[in-house]
ZAVEX-401033 format. One line per field, with one value per residue (C-alpha): residue number from 0; x negated, y, z negated. Coordinates in nm, 3 decimals. Layout:
REM residues N
num <- (NUM/...)
c1 <- (X/...)
c2 <- (Y/...)
c3 <- (Z/...)
REM end
This chain:
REM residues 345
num <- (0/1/2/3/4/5/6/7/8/9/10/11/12/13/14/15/16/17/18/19/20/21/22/23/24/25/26/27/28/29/30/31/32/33/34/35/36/37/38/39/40/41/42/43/44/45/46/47/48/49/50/51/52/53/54/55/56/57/58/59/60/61/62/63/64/65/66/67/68/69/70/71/72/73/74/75/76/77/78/79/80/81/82/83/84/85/86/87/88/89/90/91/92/93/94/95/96/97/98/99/100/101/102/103/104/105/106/107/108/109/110/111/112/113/114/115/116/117/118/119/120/121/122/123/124/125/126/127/128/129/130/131/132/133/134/135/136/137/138/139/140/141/142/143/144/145/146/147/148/149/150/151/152/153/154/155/156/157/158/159/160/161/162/163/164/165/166/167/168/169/170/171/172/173/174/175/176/177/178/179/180/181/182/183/184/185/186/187/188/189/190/191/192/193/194/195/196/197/198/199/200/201/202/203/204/205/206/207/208/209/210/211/212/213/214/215/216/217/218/219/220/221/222/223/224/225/226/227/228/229/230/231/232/233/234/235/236/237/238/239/240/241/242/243/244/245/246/247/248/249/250/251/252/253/254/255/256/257/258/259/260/261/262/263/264/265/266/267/268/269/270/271/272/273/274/275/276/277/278/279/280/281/282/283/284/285/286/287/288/289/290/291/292/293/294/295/296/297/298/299/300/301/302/303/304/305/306/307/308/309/310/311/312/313/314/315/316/317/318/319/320/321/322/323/324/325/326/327/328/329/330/331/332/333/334/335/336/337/338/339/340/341/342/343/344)
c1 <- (0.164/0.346/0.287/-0.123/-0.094/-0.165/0.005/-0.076/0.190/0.067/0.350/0.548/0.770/0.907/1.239/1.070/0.800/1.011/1.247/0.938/0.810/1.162/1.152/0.769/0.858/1.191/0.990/0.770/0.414/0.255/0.196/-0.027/0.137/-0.038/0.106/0.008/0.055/0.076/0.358/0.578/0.585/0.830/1.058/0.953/1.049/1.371/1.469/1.338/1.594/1.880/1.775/1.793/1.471/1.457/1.072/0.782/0.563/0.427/0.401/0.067/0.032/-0.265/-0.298/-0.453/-0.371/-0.426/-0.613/-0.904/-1.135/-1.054/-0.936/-0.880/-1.147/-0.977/-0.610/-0.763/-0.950/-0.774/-0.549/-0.507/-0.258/-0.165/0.160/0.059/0.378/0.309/0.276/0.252/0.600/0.786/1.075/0.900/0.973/0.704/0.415/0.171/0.122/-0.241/-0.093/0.097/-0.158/-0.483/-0.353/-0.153/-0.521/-0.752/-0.492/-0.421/-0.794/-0.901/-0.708/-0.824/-1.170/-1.132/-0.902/-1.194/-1.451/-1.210/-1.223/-0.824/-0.709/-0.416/-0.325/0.116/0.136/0.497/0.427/0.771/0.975/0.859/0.533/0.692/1.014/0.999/0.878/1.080/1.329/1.437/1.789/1.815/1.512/1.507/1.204/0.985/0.688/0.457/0.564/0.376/0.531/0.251/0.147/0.158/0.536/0.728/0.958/0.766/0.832/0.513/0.611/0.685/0.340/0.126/0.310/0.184/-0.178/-0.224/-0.088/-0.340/-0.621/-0.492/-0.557/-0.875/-1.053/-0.918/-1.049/-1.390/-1.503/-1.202/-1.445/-1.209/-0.936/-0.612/-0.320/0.008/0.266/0.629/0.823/1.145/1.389/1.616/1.642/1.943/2.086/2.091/1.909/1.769/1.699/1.555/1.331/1.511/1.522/1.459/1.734/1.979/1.969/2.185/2.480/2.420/2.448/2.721/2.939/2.828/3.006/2.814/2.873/3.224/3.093/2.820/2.557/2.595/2.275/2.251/2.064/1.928/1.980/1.835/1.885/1.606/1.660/1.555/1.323/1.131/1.195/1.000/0.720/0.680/0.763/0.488/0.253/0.298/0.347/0.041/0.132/0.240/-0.158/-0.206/0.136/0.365/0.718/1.021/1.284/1.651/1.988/2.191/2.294/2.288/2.577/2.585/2.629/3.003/3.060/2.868/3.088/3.390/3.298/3.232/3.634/3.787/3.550/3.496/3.751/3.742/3.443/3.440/3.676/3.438/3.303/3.359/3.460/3.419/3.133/2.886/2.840/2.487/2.486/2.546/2.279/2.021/2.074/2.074/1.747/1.599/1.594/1.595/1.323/1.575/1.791/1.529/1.383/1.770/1.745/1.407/1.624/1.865/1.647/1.500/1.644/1.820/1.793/1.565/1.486/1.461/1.388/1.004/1.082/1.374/1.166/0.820/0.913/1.270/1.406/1.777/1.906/2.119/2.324/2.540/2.412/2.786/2.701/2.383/2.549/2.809/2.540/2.349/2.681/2.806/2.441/2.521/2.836/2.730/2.414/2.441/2.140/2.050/2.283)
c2 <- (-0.921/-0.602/-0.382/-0.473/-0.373/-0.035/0.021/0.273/0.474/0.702/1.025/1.041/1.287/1.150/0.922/0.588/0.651/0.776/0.458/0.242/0.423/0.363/-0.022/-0.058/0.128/-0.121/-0.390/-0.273/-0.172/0.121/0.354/0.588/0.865/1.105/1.414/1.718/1.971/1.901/2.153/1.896/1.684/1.796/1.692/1.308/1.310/1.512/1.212/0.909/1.035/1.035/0.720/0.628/0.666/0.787/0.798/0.883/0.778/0.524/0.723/0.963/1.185/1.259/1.536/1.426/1.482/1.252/1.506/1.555/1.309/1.517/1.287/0.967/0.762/0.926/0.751/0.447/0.414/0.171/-0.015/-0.348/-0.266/0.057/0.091/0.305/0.505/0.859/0.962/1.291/1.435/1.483/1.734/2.007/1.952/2.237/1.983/1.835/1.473/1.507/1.691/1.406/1.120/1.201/1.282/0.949/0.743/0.902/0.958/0.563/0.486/0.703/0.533/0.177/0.316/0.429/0.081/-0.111/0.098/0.082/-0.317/-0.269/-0.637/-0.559/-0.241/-0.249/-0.008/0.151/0.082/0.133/-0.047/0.206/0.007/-0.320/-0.325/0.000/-0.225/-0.504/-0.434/-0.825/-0.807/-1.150/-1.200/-1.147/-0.906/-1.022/-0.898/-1.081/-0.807/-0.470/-0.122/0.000/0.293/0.439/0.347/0.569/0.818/0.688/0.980/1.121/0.972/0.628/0.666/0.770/0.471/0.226/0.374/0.399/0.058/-0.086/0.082/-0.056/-0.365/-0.334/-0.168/-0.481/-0.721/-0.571/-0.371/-0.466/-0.707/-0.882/-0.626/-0.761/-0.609/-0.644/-0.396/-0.328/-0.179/-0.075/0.046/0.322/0.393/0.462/0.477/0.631/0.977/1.052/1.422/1.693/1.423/1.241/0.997/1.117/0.917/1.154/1.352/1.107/1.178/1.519/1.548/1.371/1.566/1.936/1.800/1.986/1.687/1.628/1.251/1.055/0.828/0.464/0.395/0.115/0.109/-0.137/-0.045/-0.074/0.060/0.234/0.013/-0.324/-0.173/-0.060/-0.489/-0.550/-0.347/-0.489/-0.855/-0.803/-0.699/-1.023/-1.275/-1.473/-1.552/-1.217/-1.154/-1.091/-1.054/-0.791/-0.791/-0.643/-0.476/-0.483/-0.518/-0.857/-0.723/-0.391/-0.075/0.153/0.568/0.549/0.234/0.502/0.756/0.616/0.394/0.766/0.831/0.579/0.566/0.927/1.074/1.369/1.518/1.378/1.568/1.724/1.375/1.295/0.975/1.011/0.821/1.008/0.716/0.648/0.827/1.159/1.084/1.007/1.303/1.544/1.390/1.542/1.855/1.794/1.597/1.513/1.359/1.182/0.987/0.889/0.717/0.570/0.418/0.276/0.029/-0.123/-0.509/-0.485/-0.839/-0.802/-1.100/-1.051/-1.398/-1.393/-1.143/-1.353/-1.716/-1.599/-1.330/-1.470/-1.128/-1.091/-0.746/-0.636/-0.378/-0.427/-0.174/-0.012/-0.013/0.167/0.408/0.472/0.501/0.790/1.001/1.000/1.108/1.395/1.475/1.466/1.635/1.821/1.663/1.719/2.018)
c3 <- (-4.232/-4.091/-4.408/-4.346/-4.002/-3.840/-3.496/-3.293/-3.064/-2.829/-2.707/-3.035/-2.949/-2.673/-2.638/-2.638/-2.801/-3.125/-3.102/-3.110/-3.442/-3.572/-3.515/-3.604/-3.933/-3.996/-3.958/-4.202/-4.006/-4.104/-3.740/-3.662/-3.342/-3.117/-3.010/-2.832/-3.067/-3.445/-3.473/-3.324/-3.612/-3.777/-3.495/-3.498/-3.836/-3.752/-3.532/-3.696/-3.963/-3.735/-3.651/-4.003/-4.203/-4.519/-4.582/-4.325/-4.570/-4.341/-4.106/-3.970/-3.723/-3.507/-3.246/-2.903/-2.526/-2.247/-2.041/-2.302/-2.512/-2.844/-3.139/-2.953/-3.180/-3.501/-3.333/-3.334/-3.621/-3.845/-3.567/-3.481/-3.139/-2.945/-2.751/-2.501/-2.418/-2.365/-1.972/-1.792/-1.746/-1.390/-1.510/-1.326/-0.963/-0.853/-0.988/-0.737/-0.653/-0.814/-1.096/-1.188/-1.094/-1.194/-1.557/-1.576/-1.417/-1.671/-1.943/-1.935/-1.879/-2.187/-2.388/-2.313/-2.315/-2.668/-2.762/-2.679/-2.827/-3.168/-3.126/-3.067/-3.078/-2.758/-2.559/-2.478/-2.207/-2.087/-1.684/-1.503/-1.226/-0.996/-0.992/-0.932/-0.728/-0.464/-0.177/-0.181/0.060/0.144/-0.018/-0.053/-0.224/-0.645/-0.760/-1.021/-1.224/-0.939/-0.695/-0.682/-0.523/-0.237/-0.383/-0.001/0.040/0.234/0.039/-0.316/-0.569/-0.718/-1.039/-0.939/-0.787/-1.086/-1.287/-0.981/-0.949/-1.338/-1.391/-1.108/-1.331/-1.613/-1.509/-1.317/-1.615/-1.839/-1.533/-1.479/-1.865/-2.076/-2.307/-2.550/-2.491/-2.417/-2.193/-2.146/-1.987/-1.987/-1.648/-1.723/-1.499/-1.524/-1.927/-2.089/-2.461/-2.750/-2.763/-3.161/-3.049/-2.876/-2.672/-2.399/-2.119/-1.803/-1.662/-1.858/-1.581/-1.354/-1.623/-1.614/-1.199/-1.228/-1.512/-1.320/-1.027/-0.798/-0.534/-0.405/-0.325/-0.447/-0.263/-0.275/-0.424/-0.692/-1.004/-1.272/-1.613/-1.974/-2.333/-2.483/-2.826/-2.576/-2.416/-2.763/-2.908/-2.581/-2.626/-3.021/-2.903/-2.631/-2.900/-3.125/-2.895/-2.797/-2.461/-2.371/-2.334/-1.959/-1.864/-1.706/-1.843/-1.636/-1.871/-1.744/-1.841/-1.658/-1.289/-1.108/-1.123/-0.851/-0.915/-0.802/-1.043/-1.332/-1.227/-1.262/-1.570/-1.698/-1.607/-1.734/-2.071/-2.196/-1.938/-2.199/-2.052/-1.765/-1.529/-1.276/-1.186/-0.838/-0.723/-0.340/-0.183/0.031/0.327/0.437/0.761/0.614/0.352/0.630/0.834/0.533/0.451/0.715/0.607/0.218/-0.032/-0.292/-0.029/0.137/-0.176/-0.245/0.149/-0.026/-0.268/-0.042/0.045/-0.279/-0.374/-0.702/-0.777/-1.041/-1.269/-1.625/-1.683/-1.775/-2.099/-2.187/-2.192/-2.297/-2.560/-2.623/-2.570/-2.506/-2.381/-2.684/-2.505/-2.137/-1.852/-1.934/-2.281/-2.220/-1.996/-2.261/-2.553/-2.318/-2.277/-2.657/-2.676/-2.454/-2.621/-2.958/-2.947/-2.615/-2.481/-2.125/-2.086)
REM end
């Protein structure tokens, strides 16, 4: 069936969006990719063939930007499911909230727009954990995909934001003019793994902060974990499965790591590199009265707070999805990256 079947991927160039081309083209589907500029694709292919592939022939490319209606019908023409992956970036700490939402809203919206005009059979959109977990503060409680972030939470990142609102319109528009147009999403938490390239995950940046040693101690803040390669099976198990229609699907690793368990998992694994890590552990208080006076400092007290019991139990018993990699193993995977290929520095 796969070799009959058009997928496709919106944000090629990016680090998910690239791994998910890599599996769709393993398994044999012929994809279809937008990105910005057609100048950058030369730079997929660059990194589908470190991940591997010998022959893009499979493979098209189509140029189209969230932020305008250009080429979006021409993307879907021929496709039977999207995985709806590309998402304004939030690198650039000088960018607006509005900058950041109103793209990710009408950027997600235009694309189910033109997925139902296409007769697109289901839409797989990359949500994020920032739309599910960031208001659950009951420790003893687990987080699930039935809880929601309040897009109004105190100390809520502009990203994690845009993910929430453009999510919530995701599934209003599906609710209200979706017609036969099925949804599901994936919400991963903090991605690591293998990098294929130029492109990478966002959460690179923890490793990094961490290997400048710029901070003689840490924050205690804990994290949940995934590798890019699971979170990509998820997305094409999502797409297949019949019962996935509907659903939201939390993608995490087993348990939680904190930033001084990464840092010294970092020194005792690749202690080569990383000598500048610091081990100390900046205590709460201090974090909380630095806050007041700096944003970066403040969102980390924001973070504090969030339950990291999250349940990965609805991806593992309706898609059958295992996590192949260990949150260390992830971890690991994302600093050979940065050692082999220098990415993130």
């Amino acid at each position: 069936m796969e070799s009959s079947t058009t997928v496709l991927v919106t944000g090629g160039t990016g680090a998910l969006g690239v791994h998910c081309i890599l599996q769709l083209l393993d398994k044999g589907y012929r994809v279809k990719t937008t990105i910005r500029s057609i100048n950058k694709k030369n730079v997929v292919i660059e990194m589908l063939k470190t991940g591997g592939i010998t022959s893009a022939d499979n493979l098209t490319f189509i140029e189209a930007d969230l932020t305008k209606d250009t080429n979006w019908d021409q993307a879907m023409n021929g496709c039977q499911y999207v995985l709806h992956i590309a998402s304004p970036t939030h690198a650039d700490a000088k960018v607006s909230e509005d900058q950041m939402i109103r793209p990710a809203v009408e950027g997600t919206l235009r694309v189910l727009k033109a997925a139902r005009k296409a007769g697109i059979k289901r839409v797989i959109m990359t949500s994020s954990f920032g739309a599910v977990g960031f208001s659950n503060k009951k420790q003893n409680s687990e987080t699930t995909e039935a809880d929601w972030t309040d897009p109004h939470e105190k100390g809520l990142s502009a990203y994690e934001k845009s993910k929430t609102l453009a999510e919530q319109a995701a599934w209003n528009f599906i609710r209200q003019e979706g017609g036969g147009l099925e949804l599901a999403t994936i919400n991963p938490v903090a991605i690591f793994g293998p990098s294929l390239g130029a492109s990478k995950s966002p959460s690179l940046g923890i490793l990094t902060f961490l290997l400048a040693g710029s901070m003689k101690a840490i924050p205690d803040i804990e994290l949940n974990v995934v590798d890019i390669r699971d979170v990509a099976d998820l997305h094409i198990r999502a797409m297949t499965n019949p019962d996935a229609k509907g659903q939201r699907f939390i993608a995490t690793a087993d348990g939680k790591i904190s930033m001084p368990e990464i840092a010294l998992l970092l020194k005792n694994k690749r202690s080569d590199v990383a000598q500048k890590v610091p081990t100390g552990i900046l205590p709460n208080w201090v974090l909380s009265i630095v806050a007041l006076f700096n944003a970066q400092a403040k969102q980390s007290v924001a973070l504090l707070a969030i339950n990291r019991n999250v349940s990965n139990a609805k991806a593992r018993n309706v898609l059958g999805w295992t996590p192949r990699a260990t949150q260390e193993d992830a971890i690991l995977a994302s600093m050979d990256s940065i050692i082999q290929q220098g990415v993130g520095q």
